[in-house]
C-alpha positions as CSV (number, residue, x, y, z in Angstrom):
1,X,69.7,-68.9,-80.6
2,X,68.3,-72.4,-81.5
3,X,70.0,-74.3,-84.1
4,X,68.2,-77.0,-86.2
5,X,70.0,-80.4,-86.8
6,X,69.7,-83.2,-89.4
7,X,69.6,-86.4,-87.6
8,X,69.9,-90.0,-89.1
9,X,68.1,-92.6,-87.2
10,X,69.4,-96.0,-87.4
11,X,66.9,-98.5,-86.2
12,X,67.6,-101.9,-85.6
13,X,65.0,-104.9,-85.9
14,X,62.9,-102.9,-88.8
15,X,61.6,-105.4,-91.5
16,X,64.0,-108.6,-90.0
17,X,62.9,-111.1,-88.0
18,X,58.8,-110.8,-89.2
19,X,58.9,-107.7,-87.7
20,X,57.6,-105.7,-90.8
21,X,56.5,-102.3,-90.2
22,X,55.6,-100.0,-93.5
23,X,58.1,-97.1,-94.0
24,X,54.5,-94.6,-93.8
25,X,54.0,-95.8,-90.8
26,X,57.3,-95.2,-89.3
27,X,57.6,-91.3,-90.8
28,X,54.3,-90.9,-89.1
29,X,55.6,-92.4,-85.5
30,X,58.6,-89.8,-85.8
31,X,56.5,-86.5,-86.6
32,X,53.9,-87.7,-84.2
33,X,57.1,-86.9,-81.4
34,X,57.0,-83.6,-82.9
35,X,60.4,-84.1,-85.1
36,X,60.2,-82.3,-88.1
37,X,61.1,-83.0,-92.2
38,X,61.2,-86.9,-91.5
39,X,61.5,-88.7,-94.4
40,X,62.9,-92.6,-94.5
41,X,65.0,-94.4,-96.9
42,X,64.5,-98.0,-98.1
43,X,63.0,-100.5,-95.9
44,X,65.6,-101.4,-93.2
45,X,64.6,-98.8,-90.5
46,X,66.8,-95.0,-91.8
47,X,64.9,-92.1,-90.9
48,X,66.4,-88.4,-91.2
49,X,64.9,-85.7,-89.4
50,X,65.2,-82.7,-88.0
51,X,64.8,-80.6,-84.7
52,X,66.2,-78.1,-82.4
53,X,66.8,-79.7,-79.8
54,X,70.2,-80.1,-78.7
55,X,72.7,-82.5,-80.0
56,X,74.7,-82.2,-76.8
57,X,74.2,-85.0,-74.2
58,X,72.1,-85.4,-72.1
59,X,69.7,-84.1,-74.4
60,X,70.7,-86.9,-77.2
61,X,70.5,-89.6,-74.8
62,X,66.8,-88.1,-73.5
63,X,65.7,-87.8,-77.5
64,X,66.8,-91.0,-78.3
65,X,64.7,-92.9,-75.1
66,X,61.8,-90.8,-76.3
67,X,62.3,-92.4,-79.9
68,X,63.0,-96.0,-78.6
69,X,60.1,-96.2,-76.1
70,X,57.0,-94.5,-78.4
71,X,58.4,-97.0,-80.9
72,X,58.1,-99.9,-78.6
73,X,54.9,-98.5,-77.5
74,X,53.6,-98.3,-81.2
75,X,54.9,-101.3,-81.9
76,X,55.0,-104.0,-79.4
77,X,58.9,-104.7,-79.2
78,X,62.0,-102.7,-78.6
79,X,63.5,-101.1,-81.5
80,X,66.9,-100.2,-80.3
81,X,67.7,-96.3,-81.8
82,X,70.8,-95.3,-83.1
83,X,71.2,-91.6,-83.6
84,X,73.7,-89.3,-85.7
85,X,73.6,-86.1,-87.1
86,X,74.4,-86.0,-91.0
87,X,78.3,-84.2,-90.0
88,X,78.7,-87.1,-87.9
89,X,78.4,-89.6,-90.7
90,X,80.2,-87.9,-92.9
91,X,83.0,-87.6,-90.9
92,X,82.9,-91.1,-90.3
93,X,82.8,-91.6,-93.8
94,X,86.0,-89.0,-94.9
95,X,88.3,-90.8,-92.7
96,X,88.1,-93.6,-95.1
97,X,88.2,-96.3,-93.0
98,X,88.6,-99.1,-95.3
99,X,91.5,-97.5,-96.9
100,X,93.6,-100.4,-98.5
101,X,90.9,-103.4,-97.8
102,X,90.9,-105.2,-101.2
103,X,87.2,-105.9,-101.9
104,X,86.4,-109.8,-103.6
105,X,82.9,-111.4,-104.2
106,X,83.3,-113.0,-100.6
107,X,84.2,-109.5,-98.6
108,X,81.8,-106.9,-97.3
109,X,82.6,-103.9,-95.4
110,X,80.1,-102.7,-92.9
111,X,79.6,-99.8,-90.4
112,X,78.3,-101.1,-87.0
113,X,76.5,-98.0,-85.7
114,X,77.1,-98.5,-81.5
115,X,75.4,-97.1,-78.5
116,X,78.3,-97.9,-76.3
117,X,82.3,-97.9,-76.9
118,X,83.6,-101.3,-77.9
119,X,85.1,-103.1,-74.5
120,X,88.4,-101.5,-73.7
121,X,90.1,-105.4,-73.6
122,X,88.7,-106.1,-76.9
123,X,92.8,-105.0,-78.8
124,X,91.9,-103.4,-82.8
125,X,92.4,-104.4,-84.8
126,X,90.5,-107.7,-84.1
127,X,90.0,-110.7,-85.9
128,X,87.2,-113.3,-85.1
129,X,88.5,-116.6,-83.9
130,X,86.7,-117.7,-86.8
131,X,88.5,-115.4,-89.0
132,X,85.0,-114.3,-90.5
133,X,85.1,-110.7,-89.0
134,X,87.8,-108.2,-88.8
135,X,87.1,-105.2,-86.6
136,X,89.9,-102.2,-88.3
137,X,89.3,-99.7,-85.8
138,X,86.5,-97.4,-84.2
139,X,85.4,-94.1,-84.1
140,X,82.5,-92.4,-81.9
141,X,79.6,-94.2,-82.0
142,X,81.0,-96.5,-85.2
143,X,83.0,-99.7,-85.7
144,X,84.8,-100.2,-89.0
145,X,84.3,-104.0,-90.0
146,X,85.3,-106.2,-92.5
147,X,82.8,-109.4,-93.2
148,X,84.4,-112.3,-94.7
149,X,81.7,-114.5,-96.1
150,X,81.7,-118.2,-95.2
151,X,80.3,-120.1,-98.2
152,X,78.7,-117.2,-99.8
153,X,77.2,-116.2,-96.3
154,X,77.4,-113.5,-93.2
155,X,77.2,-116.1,-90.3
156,X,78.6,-113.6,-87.9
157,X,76.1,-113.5,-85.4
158,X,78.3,-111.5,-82.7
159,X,81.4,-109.1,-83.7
160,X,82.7,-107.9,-81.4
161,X,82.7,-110.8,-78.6
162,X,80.3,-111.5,-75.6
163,X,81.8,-108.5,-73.7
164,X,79.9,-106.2,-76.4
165,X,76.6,-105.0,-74.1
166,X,75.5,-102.2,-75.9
167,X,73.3,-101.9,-79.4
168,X,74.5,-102.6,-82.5
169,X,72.8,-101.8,-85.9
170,X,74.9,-102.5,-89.0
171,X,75.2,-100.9,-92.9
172,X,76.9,-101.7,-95.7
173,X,79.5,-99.1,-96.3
174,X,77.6,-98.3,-99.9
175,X,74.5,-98.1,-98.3
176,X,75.8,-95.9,-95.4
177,X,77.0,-93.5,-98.6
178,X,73.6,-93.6,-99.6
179,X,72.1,-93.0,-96.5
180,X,73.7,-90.2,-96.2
181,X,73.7,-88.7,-99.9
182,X,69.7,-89.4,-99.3
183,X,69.8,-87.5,-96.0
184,X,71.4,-84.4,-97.1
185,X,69.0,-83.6,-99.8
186,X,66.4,-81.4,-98.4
């Protein structure tokens, strides 16, 4: 019995840098991999779709080089791909991770989407030497941050330290919400 899944693509490097690449033009790199029901929301590289192929590793890991490397292909530079499936993020999401933070004009809480598991020697919570990022905790595949502007600005360049070697791709909690709210609808 094959089971279809909901995935949300997180790319990172989609419309930063000069790298601009039309939403239409992403959809159609996704179903040209066969993935089916792909649909995008706003401009900063989230695309949802769907397929039957399994959600188990290794067959996530093998899905998500297929995505990363027809995307460089297409476009001439790595796009690093962050998968979930839609349960995934809103588990993440239920556990309420920022639970207590107190939210002012200079505070932003973000979800750093990871392809590897934070370095074990890097002790959560964690707070930048800098004291412009506070890491709460992680999850699978997520850390929980909190973004203390530095004169109106996210200078953070590097959360979690140079140990970090894996991919990061960061959204705003309320845009995660909406991500995922966006993805559900069929």
């Amino acid at each position: 019995m094959t089971t279809t899944t909901t995935y949300i693509a997180f790319l990172r490097a989609i419309n930063v840098g000069g790298r601009t690449v039309r939403m239409e033009r992403l959809r159609a790199l996704f179903a040209e991999l066969g993935l089916g029901n792909v649909r995008s929301y706003i401009q900063s590289g989230n695309v949802f779709f769907t397929t039957d192929e399994s959600t188990a590793e290794p067959g996530r890991a093998a899905l998500t080089r297929r995505i990363e490397e027809h995307l460089e292909q297409a476009l001439g530079y790595p796009v690093p791909v962050l998968l979930r499936t839609v349960d995934e993020v809103a588990e993440l999401l239920a556990a309420e991770p920022f639970r207590g933070v107190e939210v002012t004009p200079d505070v932003r809480l973000v979800v750093a989407f990871l392809s590897e598991p934070l370095p074990a020697e890097l002790a959560l919570p964690y707070r930048s030497p800098k004291g412009d990022v506070e890491v709460l905790g992680a999850g699978p595949g997520a850390a929980y941050v909190v973004i203390h502007l530095q004169d109106g600005k996210w200078v953070t360049k590097d959360m979690f330290g140079k140990a970090y070697r894996g991919a990061v791709t960061s959204r705003f909690l309320h845009t995660t919400e909406k991500i995922l709210a966006a993805a559900r609808k069929a």
